[in-house]
C-alpha positions as CSV (number, residue, x, y, z in Angstrom):
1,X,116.0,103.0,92.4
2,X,114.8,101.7,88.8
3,X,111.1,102.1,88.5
4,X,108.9,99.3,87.5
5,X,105.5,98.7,85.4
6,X,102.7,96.3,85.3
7,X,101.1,96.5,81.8
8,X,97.9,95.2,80.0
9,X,97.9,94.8,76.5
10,X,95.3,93.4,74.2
11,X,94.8,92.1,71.0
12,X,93.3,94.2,67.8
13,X,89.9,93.1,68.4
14,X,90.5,93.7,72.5
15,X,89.0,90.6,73.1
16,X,92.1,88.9,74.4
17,X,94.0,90.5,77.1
18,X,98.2,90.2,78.6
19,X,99.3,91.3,82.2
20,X,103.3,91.8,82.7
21,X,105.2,93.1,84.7
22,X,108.7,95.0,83.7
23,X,111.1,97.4,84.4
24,X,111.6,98.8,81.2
25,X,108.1,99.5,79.7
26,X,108.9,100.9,76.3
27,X,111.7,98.4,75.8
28,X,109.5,95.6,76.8
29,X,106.3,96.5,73.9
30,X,108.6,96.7,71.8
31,X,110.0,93.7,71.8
32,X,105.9,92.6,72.1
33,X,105.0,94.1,69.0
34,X,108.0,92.3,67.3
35,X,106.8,89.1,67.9
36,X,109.7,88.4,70.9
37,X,107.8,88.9,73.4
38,X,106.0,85.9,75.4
39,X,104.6,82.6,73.2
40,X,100.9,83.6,74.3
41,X,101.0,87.4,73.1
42,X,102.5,86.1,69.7
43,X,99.7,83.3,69.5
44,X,97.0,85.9,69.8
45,X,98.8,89.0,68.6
46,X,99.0,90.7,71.4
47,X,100.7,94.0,70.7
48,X,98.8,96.8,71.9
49,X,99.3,98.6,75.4
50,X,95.7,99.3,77.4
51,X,97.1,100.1,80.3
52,X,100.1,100.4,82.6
53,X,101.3,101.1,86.6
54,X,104.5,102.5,87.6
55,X,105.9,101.5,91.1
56,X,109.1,102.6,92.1
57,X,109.6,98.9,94.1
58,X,110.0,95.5,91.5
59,X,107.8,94.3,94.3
60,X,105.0,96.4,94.5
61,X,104.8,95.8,90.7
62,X,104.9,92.0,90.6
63,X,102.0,92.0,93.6
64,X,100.0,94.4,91.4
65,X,100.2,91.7,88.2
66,X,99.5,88.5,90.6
67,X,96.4,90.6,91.8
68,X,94.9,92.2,88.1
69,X,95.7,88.4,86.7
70,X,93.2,87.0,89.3
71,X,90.6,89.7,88.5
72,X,87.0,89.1,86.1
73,X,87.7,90.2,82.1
74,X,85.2,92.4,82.9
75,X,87.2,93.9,85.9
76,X,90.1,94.3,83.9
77,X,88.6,96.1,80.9
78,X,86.6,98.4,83.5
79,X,90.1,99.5,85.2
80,X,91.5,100.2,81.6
81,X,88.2,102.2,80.6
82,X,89.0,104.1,83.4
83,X,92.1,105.7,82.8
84,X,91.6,104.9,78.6
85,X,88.0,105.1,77.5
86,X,88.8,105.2,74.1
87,X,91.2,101.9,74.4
88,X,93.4,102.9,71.9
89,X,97.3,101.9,72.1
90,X,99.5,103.9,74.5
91,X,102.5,102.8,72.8
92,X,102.9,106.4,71.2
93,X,102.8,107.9,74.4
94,X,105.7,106.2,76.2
């Protein structure tokens, strides 16, 4: 089975976060950071990844987005702190 991701990326600034969910995450940020990703991340230039989860179930991931998308900013930028204290862009990484 394919696994699947659910993503936070934010803007330069990091005042302006994205939650998604995909199942190809390197695929999928780069299509972001070309400007074809959704209308919102290319309004606020949205380009850099924060944060990801990989789940081996679509489902699991798209119950993991609904949830972080009704979290506080404040929650969300904890959780990325967390695993990326530094918040720089993971991109490289993938």
């Amino acid at each position: 089975m394919k696994n699947s991701y659910t993503y936070i990326l934010a803007n330069k600034t990091r005042t302006v976060l994205y939650i998604g969910v995909t199942s190809e995450l390197k695929s999928r940020q780069i299509q972001h950071k070309n400007g074809e990703g959704s209308i919102f991340t290319r309004k606020y230039k949205i380009y850099d990844l924060m944060y990801f989860e990989e789940f081996s179930d679509i489902n699991q991931a798209i119950a993991r987005e609904k949830q972080l998308k009704n979290w506080h900013k404040d929650w969300k930028l904890n959780l990325i702190k967390t695993e990326n204290p530094e918040m720089r862009d993971l991109f490289s990484e993938l």
